[in-house]
Backbone as JSON Lines, residues from 0, in Angstrom:
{"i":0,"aa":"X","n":[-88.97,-235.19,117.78],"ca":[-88.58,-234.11,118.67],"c":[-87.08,-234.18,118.95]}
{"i":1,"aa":"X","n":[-86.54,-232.78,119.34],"ca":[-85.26,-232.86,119.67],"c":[-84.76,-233.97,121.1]}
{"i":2,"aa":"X","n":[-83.57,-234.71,120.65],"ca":[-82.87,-235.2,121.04],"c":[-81.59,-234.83,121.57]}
{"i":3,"aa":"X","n":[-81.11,-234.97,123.09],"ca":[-79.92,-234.41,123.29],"c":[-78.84,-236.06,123.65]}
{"i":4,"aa":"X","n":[-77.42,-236.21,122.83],"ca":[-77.25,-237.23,123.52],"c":[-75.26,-236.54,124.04]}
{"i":5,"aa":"X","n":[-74.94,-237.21,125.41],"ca":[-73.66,-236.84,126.14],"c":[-72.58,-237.75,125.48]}
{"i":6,"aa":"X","n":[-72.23,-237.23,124.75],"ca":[-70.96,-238.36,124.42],"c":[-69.98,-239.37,125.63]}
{"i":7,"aa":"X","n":[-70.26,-238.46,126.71],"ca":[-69.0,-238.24,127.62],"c":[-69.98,-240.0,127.98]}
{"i":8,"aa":"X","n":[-71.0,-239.78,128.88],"ca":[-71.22,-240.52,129.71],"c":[-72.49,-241.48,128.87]}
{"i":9,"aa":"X","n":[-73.12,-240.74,127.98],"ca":[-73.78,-241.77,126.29],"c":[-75.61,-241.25,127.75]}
{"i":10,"aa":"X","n":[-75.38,-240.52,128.42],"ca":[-77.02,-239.95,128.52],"c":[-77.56,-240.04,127.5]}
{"i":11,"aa":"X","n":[-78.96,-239.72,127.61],"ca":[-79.94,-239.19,126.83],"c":[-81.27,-238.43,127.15]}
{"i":12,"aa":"X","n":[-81.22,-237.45,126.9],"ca":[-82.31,-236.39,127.23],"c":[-83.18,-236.05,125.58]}
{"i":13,"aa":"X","n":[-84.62,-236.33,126.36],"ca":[-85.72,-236.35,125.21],"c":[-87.15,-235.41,125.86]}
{"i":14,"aa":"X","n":[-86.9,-234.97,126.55],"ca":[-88.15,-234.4,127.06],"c":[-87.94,-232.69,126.51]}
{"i":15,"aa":"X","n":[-89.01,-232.08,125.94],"ca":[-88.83,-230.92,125.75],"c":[-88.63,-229.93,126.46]}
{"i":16,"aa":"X","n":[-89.41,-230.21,127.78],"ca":[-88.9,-228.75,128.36],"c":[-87.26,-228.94,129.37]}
{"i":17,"aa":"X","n":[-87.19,-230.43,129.58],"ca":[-85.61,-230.24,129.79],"c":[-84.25,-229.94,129.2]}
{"i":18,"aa":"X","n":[-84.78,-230.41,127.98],"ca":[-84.22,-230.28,126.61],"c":[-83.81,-228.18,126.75]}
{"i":19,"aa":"X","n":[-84.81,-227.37,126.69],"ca":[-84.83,-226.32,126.93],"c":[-83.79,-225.79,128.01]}
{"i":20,"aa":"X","n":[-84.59,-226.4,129.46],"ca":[-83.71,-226.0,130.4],"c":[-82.05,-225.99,130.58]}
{"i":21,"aa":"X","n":[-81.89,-227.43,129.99],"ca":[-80.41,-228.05,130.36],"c":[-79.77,-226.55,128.94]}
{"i":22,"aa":"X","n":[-79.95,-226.73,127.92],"ca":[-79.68,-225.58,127.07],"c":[-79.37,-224.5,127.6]}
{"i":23,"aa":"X","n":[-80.55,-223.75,128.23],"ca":[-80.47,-222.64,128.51],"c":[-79.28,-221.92,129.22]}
{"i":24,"aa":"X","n":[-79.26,-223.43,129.86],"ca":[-78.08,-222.69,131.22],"c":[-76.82,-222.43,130.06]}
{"i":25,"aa":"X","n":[-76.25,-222.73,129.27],"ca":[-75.24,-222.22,128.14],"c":[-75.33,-221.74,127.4]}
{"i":26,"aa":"X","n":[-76.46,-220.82,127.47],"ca":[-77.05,-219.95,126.25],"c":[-77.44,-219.99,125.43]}
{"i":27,"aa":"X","n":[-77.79,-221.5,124.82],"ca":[-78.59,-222.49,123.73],"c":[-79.75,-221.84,123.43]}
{"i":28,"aa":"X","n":[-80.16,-222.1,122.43],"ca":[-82.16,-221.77,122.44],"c":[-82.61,-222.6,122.13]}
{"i":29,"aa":"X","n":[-83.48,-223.52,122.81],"ca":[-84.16,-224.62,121.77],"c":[-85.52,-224.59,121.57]}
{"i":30,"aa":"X","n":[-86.68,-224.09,120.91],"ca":[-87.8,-223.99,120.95],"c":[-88.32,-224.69,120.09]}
{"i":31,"aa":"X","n":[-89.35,-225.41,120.19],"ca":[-90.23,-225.56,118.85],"c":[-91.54,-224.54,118.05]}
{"i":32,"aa":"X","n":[-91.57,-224.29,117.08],"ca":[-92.41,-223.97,116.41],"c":[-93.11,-224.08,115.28]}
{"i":33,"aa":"X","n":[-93.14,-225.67,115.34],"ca":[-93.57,-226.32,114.39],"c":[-93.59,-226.49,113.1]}
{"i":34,"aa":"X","n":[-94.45,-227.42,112.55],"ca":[-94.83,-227.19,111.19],"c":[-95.81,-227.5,110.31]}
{"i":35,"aa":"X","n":[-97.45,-227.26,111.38],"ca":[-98.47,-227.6,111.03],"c":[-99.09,-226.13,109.88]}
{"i":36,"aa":"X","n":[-98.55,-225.19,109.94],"ca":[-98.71,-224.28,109.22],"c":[-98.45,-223.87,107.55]}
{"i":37,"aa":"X","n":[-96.93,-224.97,107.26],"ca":[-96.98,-224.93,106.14],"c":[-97.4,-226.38,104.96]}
{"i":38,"aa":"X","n":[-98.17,-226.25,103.87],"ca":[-98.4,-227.24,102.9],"c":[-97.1,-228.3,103.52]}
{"i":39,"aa":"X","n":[-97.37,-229.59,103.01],"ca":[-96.28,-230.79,102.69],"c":[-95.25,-229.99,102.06]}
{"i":40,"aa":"X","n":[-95.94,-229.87,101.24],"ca":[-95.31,-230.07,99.35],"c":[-94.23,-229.1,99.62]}
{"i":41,"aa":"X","n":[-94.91,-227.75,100.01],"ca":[-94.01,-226.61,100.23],"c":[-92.99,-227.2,101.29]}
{"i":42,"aa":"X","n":[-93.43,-227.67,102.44],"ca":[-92.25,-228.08,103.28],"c":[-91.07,-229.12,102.76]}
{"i":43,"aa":"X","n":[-91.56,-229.98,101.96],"ca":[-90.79,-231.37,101.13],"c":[-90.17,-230.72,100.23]}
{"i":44,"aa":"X","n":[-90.33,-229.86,99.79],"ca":[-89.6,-229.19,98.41],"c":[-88.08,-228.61,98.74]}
{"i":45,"aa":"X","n":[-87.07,-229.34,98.0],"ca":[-86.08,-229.32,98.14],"c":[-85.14,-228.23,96.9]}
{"i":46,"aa":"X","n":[-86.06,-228.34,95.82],"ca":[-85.78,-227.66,94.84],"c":[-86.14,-226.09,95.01]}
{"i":47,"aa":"X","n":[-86.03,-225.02,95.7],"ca":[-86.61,-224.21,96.11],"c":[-86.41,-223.0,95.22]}
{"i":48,"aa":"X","n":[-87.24,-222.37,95.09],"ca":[-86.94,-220.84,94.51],"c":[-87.19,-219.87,95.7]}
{"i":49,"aa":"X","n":[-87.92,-218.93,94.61],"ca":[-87.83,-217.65,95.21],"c":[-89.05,-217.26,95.84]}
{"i":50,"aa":"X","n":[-90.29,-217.91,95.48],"ca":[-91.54,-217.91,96.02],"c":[-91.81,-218.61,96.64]}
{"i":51,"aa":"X","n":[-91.24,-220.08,96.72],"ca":[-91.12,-221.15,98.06],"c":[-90.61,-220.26,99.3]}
{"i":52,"aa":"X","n":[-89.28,-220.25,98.73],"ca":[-88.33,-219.4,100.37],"c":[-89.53,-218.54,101.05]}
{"i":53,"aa":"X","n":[-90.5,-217.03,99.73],"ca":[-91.15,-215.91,100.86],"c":[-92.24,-216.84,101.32]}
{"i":54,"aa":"X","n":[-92.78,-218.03,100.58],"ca":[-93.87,-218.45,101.69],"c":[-93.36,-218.8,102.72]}
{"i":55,"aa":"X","n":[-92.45,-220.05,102.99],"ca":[-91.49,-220.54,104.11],"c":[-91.43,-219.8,104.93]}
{"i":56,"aa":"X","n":[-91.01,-218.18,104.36],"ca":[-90.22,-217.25,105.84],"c":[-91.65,-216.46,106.25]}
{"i":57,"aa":"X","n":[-92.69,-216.1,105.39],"ca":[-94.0,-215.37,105.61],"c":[-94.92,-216.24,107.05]}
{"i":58,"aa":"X","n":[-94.68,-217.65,106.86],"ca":[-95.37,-218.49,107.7],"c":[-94.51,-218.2,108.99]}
{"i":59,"aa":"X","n":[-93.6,-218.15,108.87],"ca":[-93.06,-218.27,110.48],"c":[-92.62,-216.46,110.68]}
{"i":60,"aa":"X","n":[-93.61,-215.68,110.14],"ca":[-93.09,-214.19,110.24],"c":[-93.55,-213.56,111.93]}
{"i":61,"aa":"X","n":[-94.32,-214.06,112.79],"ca":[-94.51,-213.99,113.87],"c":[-93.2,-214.28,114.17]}
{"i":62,"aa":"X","n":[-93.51,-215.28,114.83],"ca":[-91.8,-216.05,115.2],"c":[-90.48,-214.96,115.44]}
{"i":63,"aa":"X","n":[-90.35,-214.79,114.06],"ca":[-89.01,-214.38,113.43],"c":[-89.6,-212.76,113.65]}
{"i":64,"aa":"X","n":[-90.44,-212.27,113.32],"ca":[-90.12,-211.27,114.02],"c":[-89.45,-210.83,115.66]}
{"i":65,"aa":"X","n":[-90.21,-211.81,116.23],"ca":[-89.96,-211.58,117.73],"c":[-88.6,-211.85,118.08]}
{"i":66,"aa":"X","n":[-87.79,-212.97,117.47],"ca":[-86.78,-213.48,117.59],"c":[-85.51,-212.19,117.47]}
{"i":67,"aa":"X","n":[-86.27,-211.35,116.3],"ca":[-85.32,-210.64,115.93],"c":[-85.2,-208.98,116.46]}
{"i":68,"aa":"X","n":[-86.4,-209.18,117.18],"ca":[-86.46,-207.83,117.66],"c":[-85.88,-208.38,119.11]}
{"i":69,"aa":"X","n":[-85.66,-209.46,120.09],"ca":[-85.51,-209.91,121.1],"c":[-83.91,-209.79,121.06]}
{"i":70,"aa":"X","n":[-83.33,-210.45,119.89],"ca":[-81.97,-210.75,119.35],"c":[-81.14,-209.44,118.67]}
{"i":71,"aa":"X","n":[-81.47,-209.09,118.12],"ca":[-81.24,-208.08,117.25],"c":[-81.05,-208.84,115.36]}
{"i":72,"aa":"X","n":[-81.39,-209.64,115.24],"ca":[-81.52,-210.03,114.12],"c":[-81.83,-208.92,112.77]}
{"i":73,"aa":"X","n":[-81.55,-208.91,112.18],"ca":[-81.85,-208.22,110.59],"c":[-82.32,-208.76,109.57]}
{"i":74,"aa":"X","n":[-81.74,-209.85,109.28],"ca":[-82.23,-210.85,107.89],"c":[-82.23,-212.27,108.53]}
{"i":75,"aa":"X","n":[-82.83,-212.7,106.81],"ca":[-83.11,-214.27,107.18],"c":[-83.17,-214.88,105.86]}
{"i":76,"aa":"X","n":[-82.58,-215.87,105.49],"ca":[-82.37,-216.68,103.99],"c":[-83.01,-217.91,104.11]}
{"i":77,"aa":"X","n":[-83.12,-219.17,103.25],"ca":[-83.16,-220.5,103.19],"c":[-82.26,-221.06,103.43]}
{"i":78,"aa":"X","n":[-81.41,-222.24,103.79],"ca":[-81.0,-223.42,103.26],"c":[-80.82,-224.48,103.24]}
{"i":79,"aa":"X","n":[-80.73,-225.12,102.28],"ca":[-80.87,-226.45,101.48],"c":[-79.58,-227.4,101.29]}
{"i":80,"aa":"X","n":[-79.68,-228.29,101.88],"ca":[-79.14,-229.58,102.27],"c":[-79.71,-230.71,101.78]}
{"i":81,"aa":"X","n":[-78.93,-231.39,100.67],"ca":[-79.65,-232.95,100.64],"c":[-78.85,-233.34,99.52]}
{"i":82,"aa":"X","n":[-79.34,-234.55,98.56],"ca":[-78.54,-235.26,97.67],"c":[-78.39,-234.84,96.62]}
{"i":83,"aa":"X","n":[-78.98,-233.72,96.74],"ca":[-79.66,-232.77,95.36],"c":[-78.03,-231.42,95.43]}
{"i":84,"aa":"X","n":[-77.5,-231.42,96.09],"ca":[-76.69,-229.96,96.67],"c":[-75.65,-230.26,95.97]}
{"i":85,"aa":"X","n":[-74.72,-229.94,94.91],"ca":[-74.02,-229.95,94.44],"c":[-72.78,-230.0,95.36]}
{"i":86,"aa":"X","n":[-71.85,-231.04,95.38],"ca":[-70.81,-230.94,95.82],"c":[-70.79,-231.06,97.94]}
{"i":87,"aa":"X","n":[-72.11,-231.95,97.59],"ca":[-72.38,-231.89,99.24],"c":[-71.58,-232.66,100.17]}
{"i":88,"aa":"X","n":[-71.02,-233.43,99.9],"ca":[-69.77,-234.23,100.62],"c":[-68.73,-233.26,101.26]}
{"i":89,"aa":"X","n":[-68.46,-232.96,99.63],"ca":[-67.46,-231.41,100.08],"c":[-67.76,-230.49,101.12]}
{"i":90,"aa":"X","n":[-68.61,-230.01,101.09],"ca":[-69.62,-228.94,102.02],"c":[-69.58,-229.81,103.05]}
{"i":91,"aa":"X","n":[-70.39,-230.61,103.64],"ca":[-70.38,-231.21,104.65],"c":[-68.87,-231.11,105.44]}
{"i":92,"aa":"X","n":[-67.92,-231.59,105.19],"ca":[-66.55,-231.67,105.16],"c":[-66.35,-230.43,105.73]}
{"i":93,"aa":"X","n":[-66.99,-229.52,105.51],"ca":[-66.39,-227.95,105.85],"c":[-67.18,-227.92,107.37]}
{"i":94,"aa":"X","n":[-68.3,-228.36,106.8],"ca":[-69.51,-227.8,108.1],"c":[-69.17,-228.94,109.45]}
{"i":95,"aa":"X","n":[-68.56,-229.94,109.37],"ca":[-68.33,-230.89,110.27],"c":[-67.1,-230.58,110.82]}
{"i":96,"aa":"X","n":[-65.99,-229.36,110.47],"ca":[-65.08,-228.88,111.36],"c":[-65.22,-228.37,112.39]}
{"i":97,"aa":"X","n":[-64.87,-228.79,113.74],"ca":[-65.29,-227.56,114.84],"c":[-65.06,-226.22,114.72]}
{"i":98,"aa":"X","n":[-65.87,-225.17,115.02],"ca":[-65.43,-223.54,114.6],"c":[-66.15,-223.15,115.39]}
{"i":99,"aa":"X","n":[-66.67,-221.66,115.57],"ca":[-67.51,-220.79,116.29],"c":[-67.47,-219.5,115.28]}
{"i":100,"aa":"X","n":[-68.19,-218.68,115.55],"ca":[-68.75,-217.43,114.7],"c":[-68.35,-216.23,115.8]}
{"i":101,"aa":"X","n":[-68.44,-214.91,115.51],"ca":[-68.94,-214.2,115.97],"c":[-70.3,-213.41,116.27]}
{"i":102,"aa":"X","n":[-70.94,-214.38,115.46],"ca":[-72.97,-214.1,115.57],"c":[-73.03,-215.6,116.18]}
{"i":103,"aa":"X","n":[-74.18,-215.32,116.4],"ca":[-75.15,-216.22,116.79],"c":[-75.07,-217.49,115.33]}
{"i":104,"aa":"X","n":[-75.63,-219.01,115.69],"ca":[-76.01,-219.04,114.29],"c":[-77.05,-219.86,114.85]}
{"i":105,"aa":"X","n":[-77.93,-219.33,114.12],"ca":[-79.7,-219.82,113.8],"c":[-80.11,-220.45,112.93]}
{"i":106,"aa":"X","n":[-80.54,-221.55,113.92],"ca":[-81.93,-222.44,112.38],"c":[-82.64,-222.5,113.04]}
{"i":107,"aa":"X","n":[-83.91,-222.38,112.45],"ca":[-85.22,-223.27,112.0],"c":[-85.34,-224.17,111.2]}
{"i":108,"aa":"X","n":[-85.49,-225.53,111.3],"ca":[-85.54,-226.01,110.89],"c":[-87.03,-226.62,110.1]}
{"i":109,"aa":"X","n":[-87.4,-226.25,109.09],"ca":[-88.2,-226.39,107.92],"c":[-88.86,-227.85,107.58]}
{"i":110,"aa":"X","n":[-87.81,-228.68,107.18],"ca":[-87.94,-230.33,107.01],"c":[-86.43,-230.74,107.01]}
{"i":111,"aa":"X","n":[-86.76,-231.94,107.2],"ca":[-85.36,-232.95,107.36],"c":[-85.34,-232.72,108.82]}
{"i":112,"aa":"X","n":[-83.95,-233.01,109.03],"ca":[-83.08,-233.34,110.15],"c":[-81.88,-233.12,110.67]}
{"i":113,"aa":"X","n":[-80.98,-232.93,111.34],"ca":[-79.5,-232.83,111.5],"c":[-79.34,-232.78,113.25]}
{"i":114,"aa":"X","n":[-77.6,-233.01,112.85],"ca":[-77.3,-232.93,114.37],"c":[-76.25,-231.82,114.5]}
{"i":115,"aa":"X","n":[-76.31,-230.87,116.19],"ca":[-75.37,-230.19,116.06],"c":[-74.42,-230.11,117.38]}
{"i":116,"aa":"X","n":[-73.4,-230.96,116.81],"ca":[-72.16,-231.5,118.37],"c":[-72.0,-230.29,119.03]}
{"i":117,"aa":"X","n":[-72.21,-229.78,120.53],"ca":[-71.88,-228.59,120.46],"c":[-71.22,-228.32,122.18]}
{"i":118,"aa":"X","n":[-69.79,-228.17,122.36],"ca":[-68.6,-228.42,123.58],"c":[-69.41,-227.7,124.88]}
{"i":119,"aa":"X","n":[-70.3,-228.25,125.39],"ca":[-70.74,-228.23,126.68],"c":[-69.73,-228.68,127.79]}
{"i":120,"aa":"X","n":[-69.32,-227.7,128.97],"ca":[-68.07,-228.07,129.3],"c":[-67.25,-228.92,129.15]}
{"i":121,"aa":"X","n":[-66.98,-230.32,129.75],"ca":[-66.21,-230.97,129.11],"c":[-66.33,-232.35,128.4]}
{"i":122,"aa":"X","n":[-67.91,-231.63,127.89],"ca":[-68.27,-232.88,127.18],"c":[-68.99,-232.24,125.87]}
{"i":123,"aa":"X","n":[-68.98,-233.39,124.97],"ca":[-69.91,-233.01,123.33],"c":[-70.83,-233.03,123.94]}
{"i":124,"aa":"X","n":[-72.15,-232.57,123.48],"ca":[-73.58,-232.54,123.48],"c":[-73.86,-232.52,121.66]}
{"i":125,"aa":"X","n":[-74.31,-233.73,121.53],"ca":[-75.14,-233.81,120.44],"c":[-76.58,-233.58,120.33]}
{"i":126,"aa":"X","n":[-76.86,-232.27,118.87],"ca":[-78.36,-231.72,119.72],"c":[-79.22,-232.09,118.43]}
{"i":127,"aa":"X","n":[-79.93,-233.24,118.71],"ca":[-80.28,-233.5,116.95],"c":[-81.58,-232.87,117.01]}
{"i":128,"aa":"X","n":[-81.85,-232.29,115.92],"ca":[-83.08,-231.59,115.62],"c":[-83.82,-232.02,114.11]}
{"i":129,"aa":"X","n":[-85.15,-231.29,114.33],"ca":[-85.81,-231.86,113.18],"c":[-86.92,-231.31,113.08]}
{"i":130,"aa":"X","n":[-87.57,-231.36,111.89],"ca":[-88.69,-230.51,111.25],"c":[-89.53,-229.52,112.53]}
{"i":131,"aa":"X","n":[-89.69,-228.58,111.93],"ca":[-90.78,-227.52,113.1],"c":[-89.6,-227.01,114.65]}
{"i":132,"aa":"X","n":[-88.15,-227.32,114.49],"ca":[-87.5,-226.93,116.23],"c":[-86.62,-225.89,115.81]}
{"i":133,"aa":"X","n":[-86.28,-225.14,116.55],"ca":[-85.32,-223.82,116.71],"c":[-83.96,-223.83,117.04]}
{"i":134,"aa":"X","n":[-83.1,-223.74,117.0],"ca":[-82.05,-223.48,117.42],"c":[-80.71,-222.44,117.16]}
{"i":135,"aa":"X","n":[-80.56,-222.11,118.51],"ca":[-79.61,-221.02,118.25],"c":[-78.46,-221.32,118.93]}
{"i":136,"aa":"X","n":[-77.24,-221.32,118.21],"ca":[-76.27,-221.3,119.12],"c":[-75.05,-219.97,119.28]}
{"i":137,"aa":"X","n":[-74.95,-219.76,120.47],"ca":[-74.38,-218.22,120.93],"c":[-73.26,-218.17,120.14]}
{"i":138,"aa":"X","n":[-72.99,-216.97,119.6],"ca":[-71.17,-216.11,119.29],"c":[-70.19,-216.97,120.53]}
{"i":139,"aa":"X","n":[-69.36,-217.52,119.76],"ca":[-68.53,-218.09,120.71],"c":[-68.55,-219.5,120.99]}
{"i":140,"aa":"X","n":[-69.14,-219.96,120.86],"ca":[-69.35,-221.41,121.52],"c":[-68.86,-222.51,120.37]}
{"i":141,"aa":"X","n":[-68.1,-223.28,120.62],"ca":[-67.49,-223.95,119.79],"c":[-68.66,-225.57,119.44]}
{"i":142,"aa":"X","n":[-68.74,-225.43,117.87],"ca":[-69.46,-226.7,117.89],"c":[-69.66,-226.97,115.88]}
{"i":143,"aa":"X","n":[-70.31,-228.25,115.63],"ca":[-69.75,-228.4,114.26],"c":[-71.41,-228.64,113.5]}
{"i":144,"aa":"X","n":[-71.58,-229.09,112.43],"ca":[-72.81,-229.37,112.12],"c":[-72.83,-230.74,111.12]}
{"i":145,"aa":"X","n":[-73.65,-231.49,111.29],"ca":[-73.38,-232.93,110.81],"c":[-75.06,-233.34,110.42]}
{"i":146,"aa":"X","n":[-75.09,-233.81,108.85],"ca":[-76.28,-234.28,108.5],"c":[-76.47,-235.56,109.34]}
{"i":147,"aa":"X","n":[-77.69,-236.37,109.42],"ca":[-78.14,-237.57,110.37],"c":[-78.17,-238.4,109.23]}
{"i":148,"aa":"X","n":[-78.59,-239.43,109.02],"ca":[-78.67,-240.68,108.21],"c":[-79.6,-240.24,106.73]}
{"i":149,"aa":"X","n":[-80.66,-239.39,107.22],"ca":[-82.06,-238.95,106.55],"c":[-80.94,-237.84,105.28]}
{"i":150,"aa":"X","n":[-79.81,-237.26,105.29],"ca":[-78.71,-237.07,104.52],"c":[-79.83,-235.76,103.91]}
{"i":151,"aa":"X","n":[-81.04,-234.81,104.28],"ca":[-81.44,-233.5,103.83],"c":[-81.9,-232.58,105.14]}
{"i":152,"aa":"X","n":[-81.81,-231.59,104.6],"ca":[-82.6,-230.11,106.16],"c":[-82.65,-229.27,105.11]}
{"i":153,"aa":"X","n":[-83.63,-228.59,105.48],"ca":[-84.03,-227.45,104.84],"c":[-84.13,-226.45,106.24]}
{"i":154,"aa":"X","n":[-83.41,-225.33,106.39],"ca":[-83.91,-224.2,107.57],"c":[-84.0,-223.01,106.97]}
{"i":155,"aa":"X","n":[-84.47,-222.5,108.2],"ca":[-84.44,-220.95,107.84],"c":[-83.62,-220.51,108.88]}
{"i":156,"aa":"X","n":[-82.22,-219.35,108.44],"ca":[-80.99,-218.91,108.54],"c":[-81.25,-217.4,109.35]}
{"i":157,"aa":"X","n":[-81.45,-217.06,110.12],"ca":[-81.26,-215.7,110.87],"c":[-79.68,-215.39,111.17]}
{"i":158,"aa":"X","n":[-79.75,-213.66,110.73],"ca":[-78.44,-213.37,111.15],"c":[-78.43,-212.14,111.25]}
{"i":159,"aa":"X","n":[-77.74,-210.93,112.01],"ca":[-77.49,-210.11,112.89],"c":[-76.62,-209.22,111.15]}
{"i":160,"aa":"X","n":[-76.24,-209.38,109.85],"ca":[-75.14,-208.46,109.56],"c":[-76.09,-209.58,108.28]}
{"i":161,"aa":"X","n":[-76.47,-208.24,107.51],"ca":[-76.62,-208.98,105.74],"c":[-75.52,-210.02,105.44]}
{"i":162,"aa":"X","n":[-74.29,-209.6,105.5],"ca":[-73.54,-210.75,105.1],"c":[-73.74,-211.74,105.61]}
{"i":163,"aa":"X","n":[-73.87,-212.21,106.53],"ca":[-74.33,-213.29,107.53],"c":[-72.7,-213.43,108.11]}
{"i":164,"aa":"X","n":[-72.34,-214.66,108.57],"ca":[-71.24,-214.95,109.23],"c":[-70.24,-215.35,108.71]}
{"i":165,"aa":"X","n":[-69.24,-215.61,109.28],"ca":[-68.17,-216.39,108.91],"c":[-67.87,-217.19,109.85]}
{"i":166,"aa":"X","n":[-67.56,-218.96,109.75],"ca":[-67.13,-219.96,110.81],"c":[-65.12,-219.54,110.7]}
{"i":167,"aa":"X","n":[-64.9,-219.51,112.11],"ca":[-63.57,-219.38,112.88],"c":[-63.57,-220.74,113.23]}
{"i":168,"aa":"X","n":[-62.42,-221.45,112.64],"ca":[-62.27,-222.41,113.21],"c":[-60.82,-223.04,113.95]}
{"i":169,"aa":"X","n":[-60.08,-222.18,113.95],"ca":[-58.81,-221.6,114.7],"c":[-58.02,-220.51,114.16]}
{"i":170,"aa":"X","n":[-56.76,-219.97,115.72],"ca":[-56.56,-218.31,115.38],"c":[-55.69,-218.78,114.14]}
{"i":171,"aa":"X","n":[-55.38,-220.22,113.94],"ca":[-54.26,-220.24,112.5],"c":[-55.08,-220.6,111.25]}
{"i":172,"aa":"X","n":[-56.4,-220.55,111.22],"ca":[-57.01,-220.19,109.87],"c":[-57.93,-219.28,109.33]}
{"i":173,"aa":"X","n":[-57.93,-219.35,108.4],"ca":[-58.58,-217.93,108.06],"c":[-60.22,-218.24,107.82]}
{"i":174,"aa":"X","n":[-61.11,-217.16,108.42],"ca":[-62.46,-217.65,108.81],"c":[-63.19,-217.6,107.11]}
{"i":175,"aa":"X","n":[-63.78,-218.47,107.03],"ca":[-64.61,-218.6,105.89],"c":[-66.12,-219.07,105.95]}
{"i":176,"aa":"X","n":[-67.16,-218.63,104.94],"ca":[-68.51,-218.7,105.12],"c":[-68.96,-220.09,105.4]}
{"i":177,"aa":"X","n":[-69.69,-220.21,106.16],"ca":[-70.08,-222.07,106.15],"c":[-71.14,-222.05,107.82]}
{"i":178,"aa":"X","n":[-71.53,-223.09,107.97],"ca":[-72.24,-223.94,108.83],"c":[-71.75,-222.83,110.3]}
């Protein structure tokens, strides 16, 4: 289950519905919705196509509908993180810069794991998540994304504009697609 830890003062918050609450108040989303619904195999599968992804997104189509009619959401993709990702060091490298979006950015998280540092007033909040939990973090809010030890995640990607987003990661660079 999700884990929240304070850099500032090294807390730790593990209970779910505080986990929720303390979130909420900054516009976080943290929900779970499991992952007793889909096969292993399908969930473990890292190699994914095109009929993996519609089962993946078909199973959580409740969900994601509501999310998106609540949100204004439009679409929703896969992705895939792990040792398998071509050039993932690199990538990582990008996704571990602090930035913010002008959407929302959404996971579900599928299988694996990750953490996402994210500037709760004047402290980091590290929000590690993992198989079957939700998370959204608001337009605006400055924060980075960092694999955990377990080095794969597989989610599912909601976003407000087909293109999906672009990470801003200051007014002196130029915003590019990523984490």
């Amino acid at each position: 289950m999700a884990r929240l830890v304070f850099r500032n003062s090294g807390k730790v918050m593990e209970d779910t519905e505080e986990i929720k609450n303390f979130l909420s108040k900054y516009g976080v989303i943290y929900d779970v919705w499991g992952i007793d619904r889909l096969p292993e195999d399908v969930r473990k599968k890292y190699d994914i196509d095109e009929e993996n992804q519609k089962t993946i997104i078909e199973a959580y189509k409740p969900e994601l509908d509501e999310l998106k009619q609540k949100m204004g959401y439009i679409t929703e993709d896969i992705v895939v993180l792990s040792d398998k990702t071509p050039n993932l060091d690199a990538l990582m490298e990008k996704f571990k810069r602090e930035h913010h979006h002008i959407d929302d950015e959404v996971r579900f998280v599928v299988d694996g794991s990750g953490i996402f540092p994210v500037k709760i007033e004047d402290d980091i909040v590290d929000i590690h998540v993992e198989a079957g939990e939700l998370i959204v973090v608001p337009a605006g809010v400055r924060h980075w994304f960092e694999l955990d030890e377990n080095r794969k995640i597989k989610c599912i990607r909601v976003f407000k504009t087909p293109a999906g987003w672009e990470a801003i990661y200051n007014e002196n660079e130029k915003a590019t697609m990523g984490s």
